[in-house]
Short mmCIF file of the C-alpha atoms (twelve columns), coordinates in Angstrom:
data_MODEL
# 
_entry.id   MODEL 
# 
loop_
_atom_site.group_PDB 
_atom_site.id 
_atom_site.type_symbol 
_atom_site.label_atom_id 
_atom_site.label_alt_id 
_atom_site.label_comp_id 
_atom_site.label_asym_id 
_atom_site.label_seq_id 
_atom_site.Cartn_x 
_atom_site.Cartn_y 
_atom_site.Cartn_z 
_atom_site.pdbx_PDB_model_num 
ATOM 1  C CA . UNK A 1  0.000   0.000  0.000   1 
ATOM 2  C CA . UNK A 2  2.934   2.032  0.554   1 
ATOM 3  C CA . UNK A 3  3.201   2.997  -3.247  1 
ATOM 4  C CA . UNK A 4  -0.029  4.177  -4.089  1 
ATOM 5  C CA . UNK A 5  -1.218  7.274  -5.332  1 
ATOM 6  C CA . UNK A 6  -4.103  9.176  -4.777  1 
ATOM 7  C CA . UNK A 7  -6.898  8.663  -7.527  1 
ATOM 8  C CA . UNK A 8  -7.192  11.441 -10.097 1 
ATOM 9  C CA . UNK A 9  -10.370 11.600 -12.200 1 
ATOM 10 C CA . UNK A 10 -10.443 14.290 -14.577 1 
ATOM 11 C CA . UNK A 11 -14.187 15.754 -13.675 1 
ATOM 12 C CA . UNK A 12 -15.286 18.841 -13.721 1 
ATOM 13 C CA . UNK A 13 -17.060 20.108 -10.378 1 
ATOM 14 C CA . UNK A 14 -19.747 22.257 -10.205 1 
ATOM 15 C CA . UNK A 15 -18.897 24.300 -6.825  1 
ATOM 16 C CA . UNK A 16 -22.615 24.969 -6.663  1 
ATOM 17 C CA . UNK A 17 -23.895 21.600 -7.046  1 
ATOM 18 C CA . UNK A 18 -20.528 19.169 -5.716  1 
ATOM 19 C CA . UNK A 19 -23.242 16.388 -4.445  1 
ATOM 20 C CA . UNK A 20 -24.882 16.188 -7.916  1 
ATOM 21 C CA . UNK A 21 -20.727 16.346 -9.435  1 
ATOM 22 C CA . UNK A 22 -19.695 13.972 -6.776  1 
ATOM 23 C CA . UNK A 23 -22.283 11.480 -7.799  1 
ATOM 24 C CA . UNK A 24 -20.273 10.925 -11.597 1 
ATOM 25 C CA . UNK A 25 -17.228 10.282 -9.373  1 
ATOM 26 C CA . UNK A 26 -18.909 7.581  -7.292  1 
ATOM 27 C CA . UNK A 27 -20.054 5.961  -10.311 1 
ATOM 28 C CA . UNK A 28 -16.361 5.235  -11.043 1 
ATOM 29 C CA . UNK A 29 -15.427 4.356  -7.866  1 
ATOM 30 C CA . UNK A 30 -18.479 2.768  -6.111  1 
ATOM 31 C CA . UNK A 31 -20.510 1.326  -8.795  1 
ATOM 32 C CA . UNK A 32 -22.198 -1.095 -6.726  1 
ATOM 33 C CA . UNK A 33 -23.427 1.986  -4.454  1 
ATOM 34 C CA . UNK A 34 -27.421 2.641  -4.136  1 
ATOM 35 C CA . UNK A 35 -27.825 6.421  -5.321  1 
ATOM 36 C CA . UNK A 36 -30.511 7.328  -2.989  1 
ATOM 37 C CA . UNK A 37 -28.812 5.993  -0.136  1 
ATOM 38 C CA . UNK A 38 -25.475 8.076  -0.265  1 
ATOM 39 C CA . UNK A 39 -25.436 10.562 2.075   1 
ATOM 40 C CA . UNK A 40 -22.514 13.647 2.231   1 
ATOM 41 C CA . UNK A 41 -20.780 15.752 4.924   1 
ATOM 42 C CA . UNK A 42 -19.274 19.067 3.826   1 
ATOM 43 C CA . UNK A 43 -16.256 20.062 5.902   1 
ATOM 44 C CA . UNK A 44 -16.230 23.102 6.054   1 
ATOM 45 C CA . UNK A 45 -12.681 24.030 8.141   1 
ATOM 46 C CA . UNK A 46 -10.478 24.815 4.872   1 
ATOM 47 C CA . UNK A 47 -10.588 28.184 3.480   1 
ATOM 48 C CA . UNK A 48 -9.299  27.348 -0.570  1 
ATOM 49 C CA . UNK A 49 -10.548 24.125 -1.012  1 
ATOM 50 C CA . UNK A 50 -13.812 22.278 -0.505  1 
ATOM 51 C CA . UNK A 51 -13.699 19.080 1.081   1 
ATOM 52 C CA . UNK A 52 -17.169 16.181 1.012   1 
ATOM 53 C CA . UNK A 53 -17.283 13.127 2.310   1 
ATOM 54 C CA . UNK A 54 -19.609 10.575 0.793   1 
ATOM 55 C CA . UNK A 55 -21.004 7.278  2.490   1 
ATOM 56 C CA . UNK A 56 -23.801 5.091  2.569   1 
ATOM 57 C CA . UNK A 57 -26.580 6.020  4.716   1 
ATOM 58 C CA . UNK A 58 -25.511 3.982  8.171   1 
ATOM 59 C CA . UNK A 59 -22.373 3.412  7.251   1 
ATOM 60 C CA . UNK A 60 -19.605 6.497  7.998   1 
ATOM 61 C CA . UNK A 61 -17.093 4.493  10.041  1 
ATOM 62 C CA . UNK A 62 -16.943 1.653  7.182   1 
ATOM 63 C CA . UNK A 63 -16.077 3.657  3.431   1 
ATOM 64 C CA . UNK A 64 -16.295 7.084  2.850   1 
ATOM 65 C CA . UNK A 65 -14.909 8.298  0.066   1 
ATOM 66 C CA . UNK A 66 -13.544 12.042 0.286   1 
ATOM 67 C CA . UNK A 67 -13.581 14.651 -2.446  1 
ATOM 68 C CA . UNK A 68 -11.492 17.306 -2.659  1 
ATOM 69 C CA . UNK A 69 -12.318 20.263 -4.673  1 
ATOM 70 C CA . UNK A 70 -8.951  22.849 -5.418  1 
ATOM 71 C CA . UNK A 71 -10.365 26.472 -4.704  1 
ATOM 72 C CA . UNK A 72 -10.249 28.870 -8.040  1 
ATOM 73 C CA . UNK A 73 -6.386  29.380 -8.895  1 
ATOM 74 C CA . UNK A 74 -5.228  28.006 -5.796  1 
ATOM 75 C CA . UNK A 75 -2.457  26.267 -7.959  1 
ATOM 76 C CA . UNK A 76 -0.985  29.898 -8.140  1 
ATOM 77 C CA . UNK A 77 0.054   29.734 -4.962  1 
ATOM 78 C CA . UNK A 78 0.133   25.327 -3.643  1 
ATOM 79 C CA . UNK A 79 2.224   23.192 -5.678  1 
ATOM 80 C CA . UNK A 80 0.096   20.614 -6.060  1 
ATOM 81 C CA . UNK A 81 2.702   17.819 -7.522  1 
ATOM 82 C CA . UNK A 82 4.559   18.750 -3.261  1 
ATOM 83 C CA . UNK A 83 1.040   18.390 -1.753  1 
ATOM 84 C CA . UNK A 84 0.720   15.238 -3.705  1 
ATOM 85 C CA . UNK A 85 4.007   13.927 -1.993  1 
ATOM 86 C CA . UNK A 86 3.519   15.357 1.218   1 
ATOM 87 C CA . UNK A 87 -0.266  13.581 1.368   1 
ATOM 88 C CA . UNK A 88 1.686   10.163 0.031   1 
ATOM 89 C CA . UNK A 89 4.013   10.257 3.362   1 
ATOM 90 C CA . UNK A 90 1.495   10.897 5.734   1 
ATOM 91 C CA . UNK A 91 0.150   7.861  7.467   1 
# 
């Protein structure tokens, strides 16, 4: 496990509707999940990005699968190839 990489999936967000967005990336990663049970939790500590959580109603503590949207032209100023590496390292 120590050599993996985050996932990457090249879809665009909408900031004003990231459950309805979030819902093409679960398709690819939790195709098996029942749409109108998935439930998501906003955190809402960061100030440049936007970070959701998505689970299965009941079922938090067993796989959520986090989403992490980069606040507008916050590559200007976080290198995002270091945050990659940084994230990688952290256990």
């Amino acid at each position: 496990m120590e050599d993996e990489q985050p996932i990457q999936i090249p879809i665009e967000i909408d900031e004003n509707n990231i459950n309805e967005s979030a819902l093409k990336v679960l398709e690819i990663l939790r195709p098996s999940w029942n749409k109108d049970k998935i439930k998501f939790k906003r955190f809402n500590e960061g100030n440049m990005n936007i970070l959701t959580a998505c689970y299965l109603d009941g079922k938090f503590d067993e796989d959520v699968v986090l989403i992490r949207v980069y606040g507008k032209n916050t590559e200007l100023t976080v290198d995002r190839q270091a945050e990659n590496e940084v994230n990688k390292n952290v256990k």
